[in-house]
C-alpha positions as CSV (number, residue, x, y, z in Angstrom):
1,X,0.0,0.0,0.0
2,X,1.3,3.6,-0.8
3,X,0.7,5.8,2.4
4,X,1.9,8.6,0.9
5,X,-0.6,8.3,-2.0
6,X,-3.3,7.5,0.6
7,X,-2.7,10.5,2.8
8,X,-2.6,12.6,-0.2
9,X,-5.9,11.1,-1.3
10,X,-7.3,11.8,2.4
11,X,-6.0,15.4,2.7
12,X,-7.4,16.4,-0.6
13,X,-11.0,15.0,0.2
14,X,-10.6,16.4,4.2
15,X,-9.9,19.7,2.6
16,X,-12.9,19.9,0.3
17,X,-15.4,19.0,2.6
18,X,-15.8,21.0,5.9
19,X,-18.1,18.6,7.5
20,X,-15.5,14.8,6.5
21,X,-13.1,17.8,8.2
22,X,-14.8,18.2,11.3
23,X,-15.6,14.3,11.5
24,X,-12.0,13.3,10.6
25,X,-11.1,15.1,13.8
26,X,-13.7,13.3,15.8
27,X,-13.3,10.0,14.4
28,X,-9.8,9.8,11.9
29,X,-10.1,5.9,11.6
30,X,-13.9,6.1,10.7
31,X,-13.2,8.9,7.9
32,X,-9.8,7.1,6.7
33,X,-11.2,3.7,6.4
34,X,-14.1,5.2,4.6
35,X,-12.4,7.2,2.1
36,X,-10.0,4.6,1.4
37,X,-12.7,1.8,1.5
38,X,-10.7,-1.3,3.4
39,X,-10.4,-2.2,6.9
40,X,-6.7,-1.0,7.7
41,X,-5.1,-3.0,10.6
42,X,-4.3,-0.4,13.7
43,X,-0.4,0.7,13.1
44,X,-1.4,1.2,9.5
45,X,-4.0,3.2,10.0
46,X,-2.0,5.4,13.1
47,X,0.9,6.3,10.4
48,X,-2.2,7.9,8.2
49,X,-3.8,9.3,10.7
50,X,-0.3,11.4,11.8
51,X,0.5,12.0,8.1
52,X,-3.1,13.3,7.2
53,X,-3.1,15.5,10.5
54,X,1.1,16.9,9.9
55,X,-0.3,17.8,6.1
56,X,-3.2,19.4,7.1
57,X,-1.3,21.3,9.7
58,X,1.2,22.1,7.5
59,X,-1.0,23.7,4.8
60,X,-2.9,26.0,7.0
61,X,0.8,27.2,8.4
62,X,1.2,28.1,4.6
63,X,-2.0,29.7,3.9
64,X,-1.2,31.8,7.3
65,X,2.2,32.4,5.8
66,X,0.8,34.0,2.7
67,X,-1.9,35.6,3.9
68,X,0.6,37.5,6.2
69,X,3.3,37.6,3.3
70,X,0.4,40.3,1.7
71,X,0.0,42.2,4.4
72,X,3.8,43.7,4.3
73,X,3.6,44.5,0.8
């Protein structure tokens, strides 16, 4: 399995959708599982989990980044 391709996969439907968003944070396993449609076993599923949640993080740092970036022009 490519976890890479499957966080990508998870971030970009999280980030879509405000309400899989607000449900990934409540229950991750529940929204992974279903986007990904297989029953992952446990340590799987934790490595996706902290790569879906470091991504997400990491993009709002950016968009914070830039929306700062404009004000000092």
């Amino acid at each position: 399995m490519d976890i890479k391709g499957q966080i990508n996969k998870i971030v970009e439907e999280v980030s879509k959708n405000p309400n899989m968003k607000e449900q990934f944070e409540k229950e991750p396993v529940k929204v992974i599982e279903n986007v990904i449609g297989i029953d992952l076993p446990d340590d799987v599923v934790m490595k996706i989990i902290d790569g879906v949640k470091a991504k997400l993080t990491m993009d709002n740092v950016s968009k914070a980044a830039g929306a700062l970036k404009g004000i000092f022009k």
